[in-house]
C-alpha positions as CSV (number, residue, x, y, z in Angstrom):
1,X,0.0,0.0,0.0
2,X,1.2,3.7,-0.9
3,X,2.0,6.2,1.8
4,X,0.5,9.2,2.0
5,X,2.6,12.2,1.6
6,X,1.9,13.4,5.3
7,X,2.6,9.9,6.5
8,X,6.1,10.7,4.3
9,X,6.6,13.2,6.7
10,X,5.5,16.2,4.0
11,X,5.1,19.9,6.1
12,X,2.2,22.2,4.6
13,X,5.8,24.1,3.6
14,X,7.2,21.4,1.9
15,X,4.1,20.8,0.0
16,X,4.4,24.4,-1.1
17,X,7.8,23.7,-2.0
18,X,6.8,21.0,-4.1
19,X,4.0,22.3,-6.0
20,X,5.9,25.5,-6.7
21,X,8.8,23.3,-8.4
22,X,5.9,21.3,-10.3
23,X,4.6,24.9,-11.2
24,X,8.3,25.5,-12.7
25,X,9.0,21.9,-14.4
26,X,5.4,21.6,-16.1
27,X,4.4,25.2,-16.4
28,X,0.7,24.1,-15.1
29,X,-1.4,25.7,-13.1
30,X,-1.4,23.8,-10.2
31,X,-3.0,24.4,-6.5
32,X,-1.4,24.9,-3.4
33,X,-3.6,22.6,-1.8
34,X,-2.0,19.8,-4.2
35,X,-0.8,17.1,-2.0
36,X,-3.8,17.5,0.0
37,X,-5.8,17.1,-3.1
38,X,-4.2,14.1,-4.3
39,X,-2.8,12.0,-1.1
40,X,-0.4,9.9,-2.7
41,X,2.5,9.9,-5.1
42,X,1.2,7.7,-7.2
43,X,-2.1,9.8,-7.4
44,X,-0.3,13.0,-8.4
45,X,1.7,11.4,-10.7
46,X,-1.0,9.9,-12.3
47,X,-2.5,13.4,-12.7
48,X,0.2,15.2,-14.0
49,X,0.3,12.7,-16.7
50,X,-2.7,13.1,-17.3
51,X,-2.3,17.0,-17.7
52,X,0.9,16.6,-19.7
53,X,-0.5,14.1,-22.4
C-alpha cells in the first residue's frame, strides 16, 4: 500500500515547495492545496500525466 505524503513526513511548507517546483518543471497551473488534493505519489503522478498528455 502507498504512503500518503503526510505519513512521508510532508510539512504544509514542503508541499508548497513541491507544487511551486511542479509549477516551474510543467508550467501548469497547479494548486497549493495539491498534496492534499491528491494524497499519494502515485495519485499525483497519475495526474500530472494526465495533464501533460
Amino acid at each position: 500500500m502507498e504512503q500518503e505524503f503526510m505519513d512521508l513526513g510532508f510539512t504544509s511548507l514542503a508541499a508548497v515547495e513541491m507544487r511551486n517546483r511542479l509549477v516551474a518543471r510543467t508550467g501548469l497551473e497547479l494548486p497549493v492545496s495539491l498534496v492534499f488534493d491528491f494524497l499519494t505519489p502515485a495519485e499525483l503522478a497519475e495526474h500530472l500525466r494526465s495533464r501533460l498528455t
